[in-house]
N, C-alpha and C positions, 0 to 999 in steps of 0.2 A: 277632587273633593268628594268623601262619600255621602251621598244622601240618601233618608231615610225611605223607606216604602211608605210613611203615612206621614199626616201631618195635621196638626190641630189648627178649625179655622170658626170664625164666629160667623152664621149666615141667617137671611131672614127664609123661613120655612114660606112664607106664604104672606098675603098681602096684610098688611096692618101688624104681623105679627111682631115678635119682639126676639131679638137675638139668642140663638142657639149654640152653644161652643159643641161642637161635634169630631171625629177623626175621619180626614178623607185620603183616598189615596194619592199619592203624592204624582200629579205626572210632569211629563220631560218638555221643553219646550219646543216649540214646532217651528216652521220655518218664519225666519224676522223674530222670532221672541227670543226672550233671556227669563230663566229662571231667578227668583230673587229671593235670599233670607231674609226677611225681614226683622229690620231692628226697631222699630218703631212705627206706629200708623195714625197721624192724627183723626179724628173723629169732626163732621160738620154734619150740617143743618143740609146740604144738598144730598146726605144719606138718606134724605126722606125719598127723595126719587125711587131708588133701589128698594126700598122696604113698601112703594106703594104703587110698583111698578110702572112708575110714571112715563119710562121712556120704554118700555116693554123689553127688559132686559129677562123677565121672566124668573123664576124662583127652580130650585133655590139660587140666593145670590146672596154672596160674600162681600160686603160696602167697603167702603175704602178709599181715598184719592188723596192723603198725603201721607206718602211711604217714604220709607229711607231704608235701603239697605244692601246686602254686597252679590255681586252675580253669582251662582251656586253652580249655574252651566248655562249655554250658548245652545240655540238651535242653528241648523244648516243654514248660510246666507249672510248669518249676523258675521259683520266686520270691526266694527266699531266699536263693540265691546270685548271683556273676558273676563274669563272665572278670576274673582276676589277684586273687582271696580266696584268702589262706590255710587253706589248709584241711587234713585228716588223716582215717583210715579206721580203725576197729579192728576188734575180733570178730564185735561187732555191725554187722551190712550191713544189715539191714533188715527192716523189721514189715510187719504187714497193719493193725492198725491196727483190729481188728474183734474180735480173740478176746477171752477175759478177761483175760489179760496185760496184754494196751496199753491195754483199757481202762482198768485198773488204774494204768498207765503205765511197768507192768515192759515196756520195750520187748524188751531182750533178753532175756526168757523168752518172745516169740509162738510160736505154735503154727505158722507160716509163716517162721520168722527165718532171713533169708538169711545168708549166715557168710563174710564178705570174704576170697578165695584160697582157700575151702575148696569152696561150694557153687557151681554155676552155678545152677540154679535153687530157690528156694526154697518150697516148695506152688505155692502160685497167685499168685509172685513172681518173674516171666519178667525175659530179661534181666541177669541180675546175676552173670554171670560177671565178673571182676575180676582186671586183670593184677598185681599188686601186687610182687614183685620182678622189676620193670620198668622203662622209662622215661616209659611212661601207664598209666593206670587208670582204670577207668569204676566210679563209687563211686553207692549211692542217696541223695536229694538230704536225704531226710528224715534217714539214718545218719550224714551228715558233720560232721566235728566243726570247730569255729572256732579255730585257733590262732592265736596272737600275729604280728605280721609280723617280731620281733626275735627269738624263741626261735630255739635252734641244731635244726634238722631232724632233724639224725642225733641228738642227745642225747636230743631231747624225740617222737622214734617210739617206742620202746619204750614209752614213758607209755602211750600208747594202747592196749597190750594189758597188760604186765608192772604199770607201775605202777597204770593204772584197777582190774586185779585183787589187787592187793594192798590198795590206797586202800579204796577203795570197799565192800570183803569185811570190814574191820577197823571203817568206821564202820557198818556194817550188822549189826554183831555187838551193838551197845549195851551196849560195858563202860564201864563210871563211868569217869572221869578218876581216874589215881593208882592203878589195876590193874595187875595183874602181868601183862605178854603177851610170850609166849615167842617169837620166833623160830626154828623150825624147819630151819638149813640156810642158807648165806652165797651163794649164787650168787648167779643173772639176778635172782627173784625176792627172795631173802632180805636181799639188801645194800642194798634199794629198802625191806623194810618196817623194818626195824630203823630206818632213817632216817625213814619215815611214823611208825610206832608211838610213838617216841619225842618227835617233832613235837606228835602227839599228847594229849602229855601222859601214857606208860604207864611205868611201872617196865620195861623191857624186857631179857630174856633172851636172849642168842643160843644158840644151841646148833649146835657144829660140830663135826669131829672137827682136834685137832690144837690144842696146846698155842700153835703158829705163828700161828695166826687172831685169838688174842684181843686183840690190840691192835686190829687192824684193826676186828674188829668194835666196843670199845668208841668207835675215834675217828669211827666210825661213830653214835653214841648211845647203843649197850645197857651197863647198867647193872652188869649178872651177865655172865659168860661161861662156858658149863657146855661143857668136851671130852668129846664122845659117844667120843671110843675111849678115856677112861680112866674111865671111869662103867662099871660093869656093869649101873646102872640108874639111867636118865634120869630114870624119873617119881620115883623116891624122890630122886633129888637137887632135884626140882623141890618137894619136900613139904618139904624142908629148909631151902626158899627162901619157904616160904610158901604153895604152891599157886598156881598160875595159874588166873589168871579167861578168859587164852584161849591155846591155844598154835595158831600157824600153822605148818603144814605146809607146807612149799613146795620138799621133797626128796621123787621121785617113784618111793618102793620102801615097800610097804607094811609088810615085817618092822620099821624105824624108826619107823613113824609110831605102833603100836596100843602101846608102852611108857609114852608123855604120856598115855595114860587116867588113870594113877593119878597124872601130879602134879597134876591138874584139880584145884583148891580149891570151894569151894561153889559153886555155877550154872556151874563152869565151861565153857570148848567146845572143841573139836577141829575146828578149820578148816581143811579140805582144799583147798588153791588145785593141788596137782599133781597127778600123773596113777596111784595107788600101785597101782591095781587091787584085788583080793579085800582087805579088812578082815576083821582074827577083832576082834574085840569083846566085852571081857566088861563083861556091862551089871550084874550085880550091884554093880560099882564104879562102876557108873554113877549107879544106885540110891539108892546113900549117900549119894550131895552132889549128887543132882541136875543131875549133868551131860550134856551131848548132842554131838553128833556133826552137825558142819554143812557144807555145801561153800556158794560163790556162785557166779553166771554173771560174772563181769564186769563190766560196763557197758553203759548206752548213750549216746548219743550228750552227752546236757546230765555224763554221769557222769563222761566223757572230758575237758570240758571244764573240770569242778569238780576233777578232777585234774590237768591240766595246771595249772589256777590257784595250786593249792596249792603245787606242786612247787618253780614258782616265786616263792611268797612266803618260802616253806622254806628256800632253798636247796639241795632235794634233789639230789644230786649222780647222776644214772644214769650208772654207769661201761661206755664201750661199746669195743668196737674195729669200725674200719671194712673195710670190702669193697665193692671194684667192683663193677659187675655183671657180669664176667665171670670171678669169685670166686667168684660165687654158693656152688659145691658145696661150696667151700672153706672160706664160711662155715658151710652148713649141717654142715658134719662136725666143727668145732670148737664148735660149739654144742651137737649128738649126743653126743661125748665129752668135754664138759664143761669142755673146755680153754679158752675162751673170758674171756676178764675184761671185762664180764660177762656186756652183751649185744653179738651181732652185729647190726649195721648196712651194710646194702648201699646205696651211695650211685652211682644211676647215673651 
């Protein structure tokens, strides 16, 4: 395959700042990575990391973590891949392979875990900076996930961050089949689990504000649909329903989330997939039925894979709109403010 000596990528210059589409030089991949063309890059809310150096990936830095696209060339080592595999990148970028995580085989909990368009290097995980709303990407070979050569690119990136943490967080939760699991919130994240949940096998609950949503959400799967701006209190409408055995969170302001304490039914949980900051938490209601308070990592790479498979046995529908790449900022600020239906996707 010939490739080009440059390659256009969007990156954040410096901390706070707002996306630049610039040309860089194109380099080769090094040992463990695979070079990647990218066909599409979904756009999230944990690009805020990378644009405010949260995990000190350090600038400039090219965001990114749900990628689809085909190997362009192999570095020395890599086995498991080859030039023209469809392949995809998410959160998870890569393990060491030694801690007790992996050995475990929580790949994305290592104590070394590189974090695709967030980190360039990750411990003693050199290398792995990662162009990812781009038009290449240098991915590790162990992190890369196998996608279908039929799936549509731009539909099925988002899977790799939004939907592996919806999927993945809800079967890692061990609620019986024919449980009550609420829905938290219709956006990127919420309009993907109401359709897992429900897939599932769950009694499902949306919860949104606006009387306007609730068809959508039901033609979606969910079963209830409870309007948070005409409730004065969510968790007692959710005890009137019976109690939830899980409610997901996946609206990212904390004063919303700590209300579902109380509609938690017996062992119920409080799954935190978004970003709410400070929790008050009263655990005396915690107390009485036994219930806890949980967040997941994501996925990794085989996690990614067991969720694209599903999606598409499902017919999970990820609803996205597209962007060039030279959109990029434009995607990221309808994504910021919410405006977005549902997820952004930037298609070099």
């Amino acid at each position: 395959m010939s490739l080009p000596k440059t390659f256009k990528r969007a990156v954040f210059l410096g901390k706070g700042e707002g996306l630049v589409v610039q040309d860089s030089p194109l380099e080769l991949p090094g040992d463990n990575e695979v070079l990647v063309k990218v066909e599409a890059c979904g756009v999230c809310y944990s690009d805020y990391y990378g644009q405010y150096n949260v995990l000190g990936g350090g600038f400039p830095i090219c965001p990114g973590h749900e990628i689809i696209g085909r190997v362009a060339a192999v570095g020395r080592g890599v086995k498991s891949w080859k030039i023209g595999d469809r392949v995809g990148g998410g959160w998870h970028g890569g393990h060491d392979e030694t801690c007790n995580a992996c050995n475990e085989g929580w790949y994305q909990m290592c104590d070394n875990q590189v974090i695709n368009g967030v980190t360039k290097n990750g411990g003693s995980l050199a290398n792995a900076l990662v162009c990812s709303d781009a038009e290449y990407c240098i991915l590790r070979a162990e992190a890369t996930v196998r996608v279908p050569d039929h799936v549509d690119a731009a539909k099925y990136a988002p899977i790799l961050c939004a939907g592996v943490s919806v999927f993945n967080s809800i079967r890692n939760m061990n609620v019986p089949v024919g449980e009550t699991v609420v829905i938290q919130g219709l956006g990127g994240l919420g309009h993907l689990g109401i359709q897992y949940a429900a897939h599932m096998g769950y009694r499902v609950v949306a919860v949104s504000r606006g009387a306007d949503k609730e068809k959508f959400a039901r033609e979606l799967g969910a079963h209830e649909y409870i309007d948070a701006s005409k409730e004065r209190d969510v968790g007692e409408a959710l005890k009137a329903l019976g109690g939830a055995r899980l409610v997901v969170a996946t609206a990212p302001t904390a004063d919303s989330i700590t209300p579902y304490l109380k509609g938690l039914g017996i062992l119920g949980k409080l799954l935190l997939l978004s970003i709410p900051g400070d929790l008050t938490i009263d655990t005396v209601t915690m107390l009485k039925h036994g219930s806890s308070v949980q967040v997941w990592p994501s996925g990794h790479q085989k996690d990614s894979e067991d969720a694209i498979k599903f999606t598409e046995l499902k017919g999970i529908d990820c609803m996205i709109e597209t962007f060039a790449l030279d959109q990029a900022q434009e995607a990221w600020d309808t994504m910021k403010n919410g405006t977005v239906r549902f997820r952004a996707v930037i298609v070099p």
